[in-house]
N, C-alpha and C positions, 0 to 999 in steps of 0.2 A: 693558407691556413688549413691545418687538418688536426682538427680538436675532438676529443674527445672526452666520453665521463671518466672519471680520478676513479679508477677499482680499488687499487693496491697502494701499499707505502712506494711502493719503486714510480709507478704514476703518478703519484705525489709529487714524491722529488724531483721529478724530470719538470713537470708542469711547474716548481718554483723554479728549477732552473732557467726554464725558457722567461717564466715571468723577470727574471733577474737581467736575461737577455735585452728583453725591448720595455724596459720599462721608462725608459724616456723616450716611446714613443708619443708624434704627434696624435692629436683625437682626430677622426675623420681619415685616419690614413689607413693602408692595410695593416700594419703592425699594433695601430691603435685601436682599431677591432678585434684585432684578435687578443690585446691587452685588456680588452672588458669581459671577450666573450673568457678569457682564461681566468680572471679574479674569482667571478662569479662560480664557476665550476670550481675552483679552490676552496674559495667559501663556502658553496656548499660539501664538500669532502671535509672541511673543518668542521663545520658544523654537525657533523654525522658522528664523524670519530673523537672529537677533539671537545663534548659540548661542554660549557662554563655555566653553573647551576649560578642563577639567582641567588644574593646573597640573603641570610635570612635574618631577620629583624627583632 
């Protein structure tokens, strides 16, 4: 596993690609770790660039 932080759109895409790779990985396994630890780091690169404003009332 050699992860790191999402800088750029091209980091991006590589990191959904790889997500797309092992994503029926088992939990507890190495590809299952590295399937948390990459969400997470997605997630936050989404949520930076990509934020979804509360809808207003």
């Amino acid at each position: 596993m050699n992860l790191q932080s999402i800088k750029t759109e091209q980091d991006y895409n590589q990191a959904l690609q790889r997500l797309e790779d092992i994503f029926d990985a088992k939990p507890d396994t190495k590809d299952g770790d590295e399937l948390e630890a990459l969400a997470n780091l997605i997630e936050e690169y989404e949520n930076e660039n990509f934020p979804i404003e509360a809808p207003n009332d």
